[in-house]
The first five atom37 places (N, CA, C, CB, O) and aatype in JSON, in Angstrom:
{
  "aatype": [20, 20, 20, 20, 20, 20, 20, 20, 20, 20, 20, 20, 20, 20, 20, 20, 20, 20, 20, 20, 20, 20, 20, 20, 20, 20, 20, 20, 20, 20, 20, 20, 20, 20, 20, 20, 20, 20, 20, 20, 20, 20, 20, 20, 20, 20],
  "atom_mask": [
    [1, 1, 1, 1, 1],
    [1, 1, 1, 1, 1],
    [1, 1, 1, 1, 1],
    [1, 1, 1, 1, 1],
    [1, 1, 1, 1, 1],
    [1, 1, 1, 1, 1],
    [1, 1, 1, 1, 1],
    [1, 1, 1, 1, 1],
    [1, 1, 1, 1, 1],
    [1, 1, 1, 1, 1],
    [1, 1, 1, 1, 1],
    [1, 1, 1, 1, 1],
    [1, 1, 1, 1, 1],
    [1, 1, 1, 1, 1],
    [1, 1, 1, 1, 1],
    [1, 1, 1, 1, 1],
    [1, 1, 1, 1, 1],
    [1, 1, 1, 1, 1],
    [1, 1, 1, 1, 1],
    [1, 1, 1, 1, 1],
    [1, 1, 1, 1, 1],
    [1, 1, 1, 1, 1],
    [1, 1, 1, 1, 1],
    [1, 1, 1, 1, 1],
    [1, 1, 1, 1, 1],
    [1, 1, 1, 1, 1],
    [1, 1, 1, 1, 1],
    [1, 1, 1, 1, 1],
    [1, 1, 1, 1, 1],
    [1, 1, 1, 1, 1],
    [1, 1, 1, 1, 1],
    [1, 1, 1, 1, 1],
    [1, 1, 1, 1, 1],
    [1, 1, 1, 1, 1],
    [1, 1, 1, 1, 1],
    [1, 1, 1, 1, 1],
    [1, 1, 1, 1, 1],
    [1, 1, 1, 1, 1],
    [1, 1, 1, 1, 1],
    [1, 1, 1, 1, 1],
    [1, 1, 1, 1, 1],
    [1, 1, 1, 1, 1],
    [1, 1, 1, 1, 1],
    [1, 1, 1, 1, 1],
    [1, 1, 1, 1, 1],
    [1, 1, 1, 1, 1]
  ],
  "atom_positions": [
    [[7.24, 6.8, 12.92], [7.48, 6.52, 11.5], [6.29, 7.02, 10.71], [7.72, 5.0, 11.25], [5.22, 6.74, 11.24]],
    [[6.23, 7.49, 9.92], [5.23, 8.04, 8.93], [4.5, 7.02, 8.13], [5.9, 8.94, 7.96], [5.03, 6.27, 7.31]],
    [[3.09, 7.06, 8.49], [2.4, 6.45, 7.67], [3.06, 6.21, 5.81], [1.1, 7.32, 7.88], [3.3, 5.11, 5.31]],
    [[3.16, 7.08, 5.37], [3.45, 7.41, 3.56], [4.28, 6.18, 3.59], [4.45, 9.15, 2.9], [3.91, 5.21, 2.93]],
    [[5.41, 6.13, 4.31], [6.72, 5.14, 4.3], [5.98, 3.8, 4.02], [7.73, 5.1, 5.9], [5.9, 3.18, 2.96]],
    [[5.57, 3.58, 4.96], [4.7, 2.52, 5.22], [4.15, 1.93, 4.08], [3.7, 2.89, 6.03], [4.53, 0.84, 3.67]],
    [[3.06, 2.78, 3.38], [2.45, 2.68, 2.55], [3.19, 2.47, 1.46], [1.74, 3.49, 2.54], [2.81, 1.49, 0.83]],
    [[4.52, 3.26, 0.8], [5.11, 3.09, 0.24], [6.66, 2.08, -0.02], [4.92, 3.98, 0.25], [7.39, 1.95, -1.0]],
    [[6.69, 1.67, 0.92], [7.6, 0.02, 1.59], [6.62, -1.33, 0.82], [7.38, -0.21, 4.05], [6.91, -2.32, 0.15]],
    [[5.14, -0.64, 1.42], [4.47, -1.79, 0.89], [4.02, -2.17, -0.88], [3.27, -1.69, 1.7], [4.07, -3.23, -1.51]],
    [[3.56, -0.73, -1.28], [3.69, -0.77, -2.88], [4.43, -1.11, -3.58], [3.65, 0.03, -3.42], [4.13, -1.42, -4.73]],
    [[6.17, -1.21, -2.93], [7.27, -1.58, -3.25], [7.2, -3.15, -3.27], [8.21, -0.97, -2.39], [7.25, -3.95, -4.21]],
    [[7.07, -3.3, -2.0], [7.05, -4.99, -2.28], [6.38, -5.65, -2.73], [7.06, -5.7, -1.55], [6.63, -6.85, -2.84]],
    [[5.23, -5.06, -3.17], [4.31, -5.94, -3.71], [4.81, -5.71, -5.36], [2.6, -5.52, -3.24], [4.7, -6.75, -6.01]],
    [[5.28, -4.62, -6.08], [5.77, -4.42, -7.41], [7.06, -5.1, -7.52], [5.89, -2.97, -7.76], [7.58, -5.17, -8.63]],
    [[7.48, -5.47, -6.79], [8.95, -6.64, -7.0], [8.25, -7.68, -6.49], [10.65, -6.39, -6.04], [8.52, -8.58, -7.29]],
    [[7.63, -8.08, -5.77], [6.88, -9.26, -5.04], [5.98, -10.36, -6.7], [5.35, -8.23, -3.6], [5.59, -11.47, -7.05]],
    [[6.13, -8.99, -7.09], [4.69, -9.77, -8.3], [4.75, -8.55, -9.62], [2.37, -9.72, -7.26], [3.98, -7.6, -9.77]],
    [[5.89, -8.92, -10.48], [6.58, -8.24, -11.26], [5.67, -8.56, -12.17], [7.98, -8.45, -11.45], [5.27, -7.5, -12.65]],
    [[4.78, -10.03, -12.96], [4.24, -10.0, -13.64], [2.3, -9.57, -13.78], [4.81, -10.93, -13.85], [1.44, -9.9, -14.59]],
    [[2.29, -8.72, -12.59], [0.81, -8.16, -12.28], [0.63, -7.54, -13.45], [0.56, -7.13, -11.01], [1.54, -7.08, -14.15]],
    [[-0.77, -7.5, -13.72], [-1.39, -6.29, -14.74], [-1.02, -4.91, -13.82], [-3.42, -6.47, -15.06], [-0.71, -4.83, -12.63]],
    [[-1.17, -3.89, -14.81], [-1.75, -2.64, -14.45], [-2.73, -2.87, -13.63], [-2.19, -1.88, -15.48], [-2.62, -2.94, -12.4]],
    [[-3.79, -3.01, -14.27], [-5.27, -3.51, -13.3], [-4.8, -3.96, -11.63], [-6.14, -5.26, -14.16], [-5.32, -3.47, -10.63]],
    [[-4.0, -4.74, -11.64], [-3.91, -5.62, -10.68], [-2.93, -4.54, -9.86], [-3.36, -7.2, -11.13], [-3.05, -4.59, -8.64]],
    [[-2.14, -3.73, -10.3], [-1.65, -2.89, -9.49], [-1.97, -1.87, -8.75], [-1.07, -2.59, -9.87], [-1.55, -1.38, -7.7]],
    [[-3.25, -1.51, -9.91], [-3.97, -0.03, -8.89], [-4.73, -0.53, -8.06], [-4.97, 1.18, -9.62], [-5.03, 0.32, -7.22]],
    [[-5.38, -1.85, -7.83], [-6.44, -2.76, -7.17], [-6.17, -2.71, -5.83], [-6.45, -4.25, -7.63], [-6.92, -2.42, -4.89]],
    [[-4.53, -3.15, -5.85], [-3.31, -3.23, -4.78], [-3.33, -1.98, -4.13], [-1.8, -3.47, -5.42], [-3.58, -1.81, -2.94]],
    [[-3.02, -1.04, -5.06], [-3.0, 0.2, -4.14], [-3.95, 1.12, -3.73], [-2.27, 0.91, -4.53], [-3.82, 2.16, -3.09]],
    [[-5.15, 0.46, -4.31], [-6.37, 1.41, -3.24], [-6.06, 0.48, -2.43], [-8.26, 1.68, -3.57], [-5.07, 0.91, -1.84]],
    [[-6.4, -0.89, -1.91], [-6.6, -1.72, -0.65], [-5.72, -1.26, 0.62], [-6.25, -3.24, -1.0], [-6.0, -1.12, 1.81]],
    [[-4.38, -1.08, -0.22], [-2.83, -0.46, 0.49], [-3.47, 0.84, 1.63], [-1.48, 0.48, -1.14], [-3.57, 1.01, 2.84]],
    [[-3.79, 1.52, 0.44], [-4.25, 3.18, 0.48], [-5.67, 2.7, 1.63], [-4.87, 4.11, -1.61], [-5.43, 2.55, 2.83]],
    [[-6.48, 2.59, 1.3], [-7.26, 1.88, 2.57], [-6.76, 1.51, 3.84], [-7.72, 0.74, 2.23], [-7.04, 2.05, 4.91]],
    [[-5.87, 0.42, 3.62], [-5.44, -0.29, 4.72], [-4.67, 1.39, 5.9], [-4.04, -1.81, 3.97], [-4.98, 1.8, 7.01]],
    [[-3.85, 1.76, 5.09], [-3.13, 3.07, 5.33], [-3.96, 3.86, 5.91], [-2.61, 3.73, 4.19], [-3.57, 4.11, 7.05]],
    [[-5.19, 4.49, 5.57], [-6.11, 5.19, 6.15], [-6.96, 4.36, 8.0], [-7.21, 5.34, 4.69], [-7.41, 4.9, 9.01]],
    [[-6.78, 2.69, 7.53], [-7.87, 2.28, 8.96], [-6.29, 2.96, 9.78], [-8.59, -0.15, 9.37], [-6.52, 3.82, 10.63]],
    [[-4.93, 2.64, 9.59], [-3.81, 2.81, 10.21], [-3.52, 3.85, 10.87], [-3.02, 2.68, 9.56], [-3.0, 3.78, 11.98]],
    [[-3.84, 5.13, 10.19], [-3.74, 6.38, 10.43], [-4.83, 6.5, 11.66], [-3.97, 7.25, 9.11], [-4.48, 7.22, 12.59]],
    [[-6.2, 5.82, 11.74], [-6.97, 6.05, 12.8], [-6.86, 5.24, 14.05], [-8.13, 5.98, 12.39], [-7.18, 5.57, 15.19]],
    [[-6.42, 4.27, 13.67], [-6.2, 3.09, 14.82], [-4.69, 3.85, 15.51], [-5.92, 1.08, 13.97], [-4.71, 4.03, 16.72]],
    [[-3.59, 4.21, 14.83], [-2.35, 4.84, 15.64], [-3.06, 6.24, 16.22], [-0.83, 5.2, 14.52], [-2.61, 6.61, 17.3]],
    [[-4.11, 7.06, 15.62], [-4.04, 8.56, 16.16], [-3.07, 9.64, 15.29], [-3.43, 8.5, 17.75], [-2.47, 10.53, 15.89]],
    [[-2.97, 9.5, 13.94], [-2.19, 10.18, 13.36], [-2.94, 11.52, 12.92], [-1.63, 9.39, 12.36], [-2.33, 12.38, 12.29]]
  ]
}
């Protein structure tokens, strides 16, 4: 399965998860995501 999916499954749920976030609070989300995504990519060997 492709990392991106992943990453992007999760941006998803967290933007319906928490509809009333700031902006702020959304890009915050998606570096950590985007992070998390990157330790992922090294820990699988992608």
């Amino acid at each position: 399965m492709n990392i991106f999916v992943i990453w992007l499954v999760m941006i998803i749920a967290w933007n319906f998860g928490y509809p009333e976030a700031s902006p702020f609070e959304d890009v915050i989300v998606a570096i950590i995501l985007s992070l998390f995504n990157i330790g992922l990519k090294k820990f699988l060997k992608f």
